[in-house]
mmCIF file of the C-alpha atoms, coordinates in Angstrom:
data_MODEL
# 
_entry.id   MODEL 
# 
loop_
_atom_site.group_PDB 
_atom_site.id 
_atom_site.type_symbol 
_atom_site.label_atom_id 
_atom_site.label_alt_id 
_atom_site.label_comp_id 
_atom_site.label_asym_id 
_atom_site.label_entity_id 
_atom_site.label_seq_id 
_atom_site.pdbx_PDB_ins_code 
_atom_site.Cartn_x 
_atom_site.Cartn_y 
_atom_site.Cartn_z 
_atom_site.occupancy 
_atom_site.B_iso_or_equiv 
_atom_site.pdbx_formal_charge 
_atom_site.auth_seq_id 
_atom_site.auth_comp_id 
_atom_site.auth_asym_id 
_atom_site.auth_atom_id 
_atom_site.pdbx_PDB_model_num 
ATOM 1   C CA . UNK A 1 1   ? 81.259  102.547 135.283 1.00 0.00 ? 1   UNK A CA 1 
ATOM 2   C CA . UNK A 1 2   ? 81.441  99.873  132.517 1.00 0.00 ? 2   UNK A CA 1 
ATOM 3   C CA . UNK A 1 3   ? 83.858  100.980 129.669 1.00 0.00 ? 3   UNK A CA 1 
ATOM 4   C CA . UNK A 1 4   ? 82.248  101.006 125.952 1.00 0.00 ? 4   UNK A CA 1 
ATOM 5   C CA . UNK A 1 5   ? 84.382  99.563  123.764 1.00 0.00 ? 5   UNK A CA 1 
ATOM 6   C CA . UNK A 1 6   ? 83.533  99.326  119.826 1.00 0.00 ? 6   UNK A CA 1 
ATOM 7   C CA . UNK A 1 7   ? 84.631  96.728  117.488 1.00 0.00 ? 7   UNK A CA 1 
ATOM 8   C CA . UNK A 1 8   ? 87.935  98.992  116.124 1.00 0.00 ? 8   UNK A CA 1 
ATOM 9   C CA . UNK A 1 9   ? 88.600  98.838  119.900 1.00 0.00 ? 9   UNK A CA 1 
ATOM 10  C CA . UNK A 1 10  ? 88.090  95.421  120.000 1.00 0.00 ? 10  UNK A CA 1 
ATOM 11  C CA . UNK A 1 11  ? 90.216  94.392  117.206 1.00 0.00 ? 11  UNK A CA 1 
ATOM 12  C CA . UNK A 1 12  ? 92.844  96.771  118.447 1.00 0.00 ? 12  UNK A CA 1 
ATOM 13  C CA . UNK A 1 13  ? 93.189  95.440  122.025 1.00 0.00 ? 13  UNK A CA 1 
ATOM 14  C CA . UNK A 1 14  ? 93.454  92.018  120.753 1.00 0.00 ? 14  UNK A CA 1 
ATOM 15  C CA . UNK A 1 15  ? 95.459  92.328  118.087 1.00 0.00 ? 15  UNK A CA 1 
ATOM 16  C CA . UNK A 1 16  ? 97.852  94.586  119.888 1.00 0.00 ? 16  UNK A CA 1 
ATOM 17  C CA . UNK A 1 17  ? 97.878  91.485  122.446 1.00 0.00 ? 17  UNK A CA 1 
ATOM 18  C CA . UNK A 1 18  ? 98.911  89.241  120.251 1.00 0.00 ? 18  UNK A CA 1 
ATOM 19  C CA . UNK A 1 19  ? 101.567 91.062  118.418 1.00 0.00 ? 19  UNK A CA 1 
ATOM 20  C CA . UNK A 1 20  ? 103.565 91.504  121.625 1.00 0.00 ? 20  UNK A CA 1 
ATOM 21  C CA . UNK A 1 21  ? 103.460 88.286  122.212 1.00 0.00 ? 21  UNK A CA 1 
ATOM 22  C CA . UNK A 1 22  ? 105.651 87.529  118.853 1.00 0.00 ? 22  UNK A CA 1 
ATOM 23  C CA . UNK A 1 23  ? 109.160 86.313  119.734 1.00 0.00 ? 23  UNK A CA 1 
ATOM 24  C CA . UNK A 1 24  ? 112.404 87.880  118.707 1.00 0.00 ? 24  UNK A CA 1 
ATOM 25  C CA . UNK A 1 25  ? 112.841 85.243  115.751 1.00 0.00 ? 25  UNK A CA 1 
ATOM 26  C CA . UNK A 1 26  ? 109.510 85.539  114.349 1.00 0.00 ? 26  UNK A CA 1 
ATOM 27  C CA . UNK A 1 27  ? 109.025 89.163  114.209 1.00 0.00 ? 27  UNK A CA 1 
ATOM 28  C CA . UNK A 1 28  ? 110.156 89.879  110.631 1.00 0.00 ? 28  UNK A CA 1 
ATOM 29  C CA . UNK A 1 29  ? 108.595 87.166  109.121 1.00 0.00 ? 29  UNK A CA 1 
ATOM 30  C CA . UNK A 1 30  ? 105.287 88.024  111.312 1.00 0.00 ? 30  UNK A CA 1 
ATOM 31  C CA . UNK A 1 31  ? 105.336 91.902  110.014 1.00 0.00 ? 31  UNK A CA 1 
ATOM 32  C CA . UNK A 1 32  ? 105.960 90.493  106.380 1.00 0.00 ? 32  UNK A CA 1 
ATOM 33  C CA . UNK A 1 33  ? 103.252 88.041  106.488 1.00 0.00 ? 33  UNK A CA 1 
ATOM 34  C CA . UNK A 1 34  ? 100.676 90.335  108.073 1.00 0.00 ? 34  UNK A CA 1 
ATOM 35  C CA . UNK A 1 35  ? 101.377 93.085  105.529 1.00 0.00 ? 35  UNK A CA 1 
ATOM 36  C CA . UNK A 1 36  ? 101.236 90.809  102.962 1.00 0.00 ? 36  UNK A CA 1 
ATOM 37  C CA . UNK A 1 37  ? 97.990  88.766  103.164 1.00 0.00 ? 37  UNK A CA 1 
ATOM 38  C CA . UNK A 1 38  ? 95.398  91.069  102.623 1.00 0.00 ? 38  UNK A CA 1 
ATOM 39  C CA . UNK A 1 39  ? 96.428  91.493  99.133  1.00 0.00 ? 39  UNK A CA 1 
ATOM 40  C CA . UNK A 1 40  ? 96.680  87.253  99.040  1.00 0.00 ? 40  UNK A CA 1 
ATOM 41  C CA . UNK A 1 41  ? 92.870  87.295  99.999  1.00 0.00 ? 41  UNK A CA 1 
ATOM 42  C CA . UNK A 1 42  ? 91.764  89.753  97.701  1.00 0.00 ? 42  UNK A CA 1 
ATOM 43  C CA . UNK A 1 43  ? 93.390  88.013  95.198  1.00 0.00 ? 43  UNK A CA 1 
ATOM 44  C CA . UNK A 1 44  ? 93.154  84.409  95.726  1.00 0.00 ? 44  UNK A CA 1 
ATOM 45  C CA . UNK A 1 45  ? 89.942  84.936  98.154  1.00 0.00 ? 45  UNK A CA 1 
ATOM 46  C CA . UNK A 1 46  ? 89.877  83.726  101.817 1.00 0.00 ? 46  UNK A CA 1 
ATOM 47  C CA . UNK A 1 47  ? 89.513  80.318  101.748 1.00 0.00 ? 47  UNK A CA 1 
ATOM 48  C CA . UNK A 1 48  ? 92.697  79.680  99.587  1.00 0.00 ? 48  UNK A CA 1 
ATOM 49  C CA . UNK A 1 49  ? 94.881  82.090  101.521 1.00 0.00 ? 49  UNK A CA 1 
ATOM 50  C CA . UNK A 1 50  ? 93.531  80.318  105.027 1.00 0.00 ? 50  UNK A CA 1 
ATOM 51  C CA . UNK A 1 51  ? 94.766  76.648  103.268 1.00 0.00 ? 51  UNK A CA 1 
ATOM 52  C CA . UNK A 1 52  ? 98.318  78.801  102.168 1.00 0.00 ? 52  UNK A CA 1 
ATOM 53  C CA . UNK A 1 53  ? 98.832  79.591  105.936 1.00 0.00 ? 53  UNK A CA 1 
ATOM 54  C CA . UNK A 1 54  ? 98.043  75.821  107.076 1.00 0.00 ? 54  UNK A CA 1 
ATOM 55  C CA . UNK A 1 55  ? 99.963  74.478  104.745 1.00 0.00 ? 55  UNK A CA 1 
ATOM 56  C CA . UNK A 1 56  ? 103.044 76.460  106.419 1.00 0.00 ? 56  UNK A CA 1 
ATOM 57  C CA . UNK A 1 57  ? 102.322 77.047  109.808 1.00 0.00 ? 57  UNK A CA 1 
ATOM 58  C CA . UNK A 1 58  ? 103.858 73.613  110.757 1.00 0.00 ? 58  UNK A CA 1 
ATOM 59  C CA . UNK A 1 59  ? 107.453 75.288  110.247 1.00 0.00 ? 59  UNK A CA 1 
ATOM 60  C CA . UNK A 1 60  ? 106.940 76.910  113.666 1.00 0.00 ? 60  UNK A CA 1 
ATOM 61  C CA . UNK A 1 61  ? 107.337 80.305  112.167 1.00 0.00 ? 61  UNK A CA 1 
ATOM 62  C CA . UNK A 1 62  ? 105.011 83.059  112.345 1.00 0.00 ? 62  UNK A CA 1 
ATOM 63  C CA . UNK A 1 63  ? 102.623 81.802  109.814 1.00 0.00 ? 63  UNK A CA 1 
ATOM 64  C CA . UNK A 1 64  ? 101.528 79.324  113.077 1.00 0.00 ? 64  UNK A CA 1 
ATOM 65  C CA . UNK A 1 65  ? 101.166 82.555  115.248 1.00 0.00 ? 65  UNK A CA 1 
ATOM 66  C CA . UNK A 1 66  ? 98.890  83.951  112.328 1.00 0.00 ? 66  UNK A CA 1 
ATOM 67  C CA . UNK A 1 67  ? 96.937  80.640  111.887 1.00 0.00 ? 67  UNK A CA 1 
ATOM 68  C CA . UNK A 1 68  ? 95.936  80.350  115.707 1.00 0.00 ? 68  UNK A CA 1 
ATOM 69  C CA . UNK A 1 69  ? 95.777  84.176  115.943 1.00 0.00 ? 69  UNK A CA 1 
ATOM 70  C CA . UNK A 1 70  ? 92.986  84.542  112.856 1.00 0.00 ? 70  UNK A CA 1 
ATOM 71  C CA . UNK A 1 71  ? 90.921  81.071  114.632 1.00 0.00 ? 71  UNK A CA 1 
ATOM 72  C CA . UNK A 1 72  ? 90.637  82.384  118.055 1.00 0.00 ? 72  UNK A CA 1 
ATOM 73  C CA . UNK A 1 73  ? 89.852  85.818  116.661 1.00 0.00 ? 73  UNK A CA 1 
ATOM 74  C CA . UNK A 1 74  ? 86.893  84.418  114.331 1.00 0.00 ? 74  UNK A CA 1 
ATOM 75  C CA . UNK A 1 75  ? 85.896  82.205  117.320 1.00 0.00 ? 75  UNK A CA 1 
ATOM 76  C CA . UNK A 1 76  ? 85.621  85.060  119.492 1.00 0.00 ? 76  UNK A CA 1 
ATOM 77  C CA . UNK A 1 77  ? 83.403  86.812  117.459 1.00 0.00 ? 77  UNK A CA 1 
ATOM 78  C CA . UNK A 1 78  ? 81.491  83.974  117.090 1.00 0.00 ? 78  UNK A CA 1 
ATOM 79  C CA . UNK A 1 79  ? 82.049  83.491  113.410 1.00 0.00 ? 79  UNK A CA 1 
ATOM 80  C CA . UNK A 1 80  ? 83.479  80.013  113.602 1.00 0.00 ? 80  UNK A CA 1 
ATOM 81  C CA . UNK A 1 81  ? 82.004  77.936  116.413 1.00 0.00 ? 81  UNK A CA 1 
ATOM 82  C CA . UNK A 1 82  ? 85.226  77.197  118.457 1.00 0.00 ? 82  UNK A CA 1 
ATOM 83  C CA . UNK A 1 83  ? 88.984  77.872  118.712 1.00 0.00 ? 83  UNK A CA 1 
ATOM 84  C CA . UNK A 1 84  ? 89.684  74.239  118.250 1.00 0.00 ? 84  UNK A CA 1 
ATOM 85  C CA . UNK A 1 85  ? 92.222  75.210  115.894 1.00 0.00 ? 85  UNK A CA 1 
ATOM 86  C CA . UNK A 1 86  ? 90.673  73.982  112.649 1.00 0.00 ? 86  UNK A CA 1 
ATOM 87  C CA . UNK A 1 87  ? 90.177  77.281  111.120 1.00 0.00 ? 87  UNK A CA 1 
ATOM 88  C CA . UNK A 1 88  ? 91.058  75.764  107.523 1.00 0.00 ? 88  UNK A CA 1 
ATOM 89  C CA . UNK A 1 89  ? 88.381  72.986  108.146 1.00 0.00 ? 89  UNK A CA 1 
ATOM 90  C CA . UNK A 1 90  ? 85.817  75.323  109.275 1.00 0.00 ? 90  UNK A CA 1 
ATOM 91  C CA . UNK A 1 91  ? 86.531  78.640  106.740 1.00 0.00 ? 91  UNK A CA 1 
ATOM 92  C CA . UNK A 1 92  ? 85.694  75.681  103.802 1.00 0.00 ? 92  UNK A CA 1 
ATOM 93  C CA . UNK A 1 93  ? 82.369  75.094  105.313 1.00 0.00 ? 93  UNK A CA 1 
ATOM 94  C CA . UNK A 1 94  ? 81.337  78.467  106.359 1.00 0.00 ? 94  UNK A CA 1 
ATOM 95  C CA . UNK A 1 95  ? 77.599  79.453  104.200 1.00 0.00 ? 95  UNK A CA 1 
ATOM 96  C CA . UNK A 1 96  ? 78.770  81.784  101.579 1.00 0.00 ? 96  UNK A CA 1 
ATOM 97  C CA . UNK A 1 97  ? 77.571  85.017  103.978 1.00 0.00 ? 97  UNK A CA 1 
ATOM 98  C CA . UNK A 1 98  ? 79.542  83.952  106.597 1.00 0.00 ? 98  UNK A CA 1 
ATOM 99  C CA . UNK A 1 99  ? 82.493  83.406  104.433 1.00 0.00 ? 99  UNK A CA 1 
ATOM 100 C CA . UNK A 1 100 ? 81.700  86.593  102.902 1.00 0.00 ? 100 UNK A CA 1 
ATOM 101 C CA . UNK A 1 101 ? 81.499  88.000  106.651 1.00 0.00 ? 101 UNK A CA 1 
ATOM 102 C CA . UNK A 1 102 ? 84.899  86.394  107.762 1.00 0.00 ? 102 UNK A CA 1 
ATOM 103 C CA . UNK A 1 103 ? 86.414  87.666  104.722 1.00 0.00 ? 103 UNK A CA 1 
ATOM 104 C CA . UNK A 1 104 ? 85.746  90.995  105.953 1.00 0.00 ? 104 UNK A CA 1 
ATOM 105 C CA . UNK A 1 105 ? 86.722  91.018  109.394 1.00 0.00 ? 105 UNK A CA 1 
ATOM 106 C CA . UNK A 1 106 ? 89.797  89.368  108.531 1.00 0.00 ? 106 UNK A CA 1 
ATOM 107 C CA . UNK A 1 107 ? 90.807  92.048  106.247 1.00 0.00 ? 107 UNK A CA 1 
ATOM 108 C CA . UNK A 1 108 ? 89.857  94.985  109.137 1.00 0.00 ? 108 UNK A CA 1 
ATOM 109 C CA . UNK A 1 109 ? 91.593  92.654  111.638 1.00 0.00 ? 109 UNK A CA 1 
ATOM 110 C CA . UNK A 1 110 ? 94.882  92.425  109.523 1.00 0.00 ? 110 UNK A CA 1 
ATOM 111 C CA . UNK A 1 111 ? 95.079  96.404  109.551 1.00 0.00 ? 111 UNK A CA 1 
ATOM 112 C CA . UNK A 1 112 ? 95.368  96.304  113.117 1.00 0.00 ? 112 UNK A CA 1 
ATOM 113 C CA . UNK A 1 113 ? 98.039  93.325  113.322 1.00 0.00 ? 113 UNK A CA 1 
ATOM 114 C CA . UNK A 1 114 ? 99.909  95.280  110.466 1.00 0.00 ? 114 UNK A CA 1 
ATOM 115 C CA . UNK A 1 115 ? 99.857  98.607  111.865 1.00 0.00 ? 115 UNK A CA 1 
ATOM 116 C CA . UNK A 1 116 ? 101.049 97.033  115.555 1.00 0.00 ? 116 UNK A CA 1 
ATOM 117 C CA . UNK A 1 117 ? 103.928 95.424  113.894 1.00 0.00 ? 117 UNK A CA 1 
ATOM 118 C CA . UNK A 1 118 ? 104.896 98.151  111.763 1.00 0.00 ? 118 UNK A CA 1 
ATOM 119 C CA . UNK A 1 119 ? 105.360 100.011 115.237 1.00 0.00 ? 119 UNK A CA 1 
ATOM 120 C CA . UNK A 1 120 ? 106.380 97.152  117.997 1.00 0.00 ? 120 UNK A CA 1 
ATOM 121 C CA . UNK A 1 121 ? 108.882 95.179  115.012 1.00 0.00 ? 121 UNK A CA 1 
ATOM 122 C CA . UNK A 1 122 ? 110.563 98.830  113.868 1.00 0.00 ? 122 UNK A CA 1 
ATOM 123 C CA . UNK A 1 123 ? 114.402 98.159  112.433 1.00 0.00 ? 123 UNK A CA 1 
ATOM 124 C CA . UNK A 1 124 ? 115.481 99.803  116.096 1.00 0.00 ? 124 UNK A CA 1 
ATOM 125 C CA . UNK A 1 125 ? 113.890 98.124  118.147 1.00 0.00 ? 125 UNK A CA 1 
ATOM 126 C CA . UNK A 1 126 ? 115.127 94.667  116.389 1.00 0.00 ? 126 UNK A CA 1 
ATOM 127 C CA . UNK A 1 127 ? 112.227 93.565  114.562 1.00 0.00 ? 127 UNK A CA 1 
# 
């Protein structure tokens, strides 16, 4: 029997994925950044928080892990085209619903990648 699973589930599993994956030296940046950004796009809107993240995910740190995280996410649910890796490039050029549509499940994904690091990156456990 095939297993349901809903979009919350969805963006749980995959999120929860990717968190673990976080090395040692990037989880407190990676729990910061995640618990900060949804704020940044409300704010400053998508687009311009997307260019924030390019512009420092070349330092290696988490913002990279964030960056590739968000572009295969939108590219899996088939709101960018691929997971080439130019999610700047293509959030720009989105039509303003499917900006408006990214912007959204960005924001429910981020609850998911905060709440995981909250837990998996706790003070004990070294994070």
């Amino acid at each position: 029997m095939k297993q349901i699973i809903n979009k919350e589930q969805e963006r749980a599993k995959f999120s929860f994925e990717k968190a673990s994956k976080i090395s040692d030296n990037n989880k407190k940046n990676y729990k910061s950044y995640v618990k900060s950004l949804p704020m940044m796009i409300k704010k400053s809107g998508l687009g311009s928080t997307i260019a924030f993240i390019f512009a420092k995910k070349e330092t290696g740190d988490a913002y990279s892990s964030i960056y590739n995280e968000l572009n295969e996410w939108l590219a899996k649910q088939k709101i960018l085209e691929t997971e080439d890796g130019k999610l700047a490039e293509k959030i720009v050029n989105l039509s303003p619903e499917k900006y408006m549509f990214a912007t959204m499940e960005v924001l429910e994904y981020l609850k998911w990648s905060r709440r995981f690091a909250e837990g998996l990156f706790s003070e004990s456990s070294g994070g």
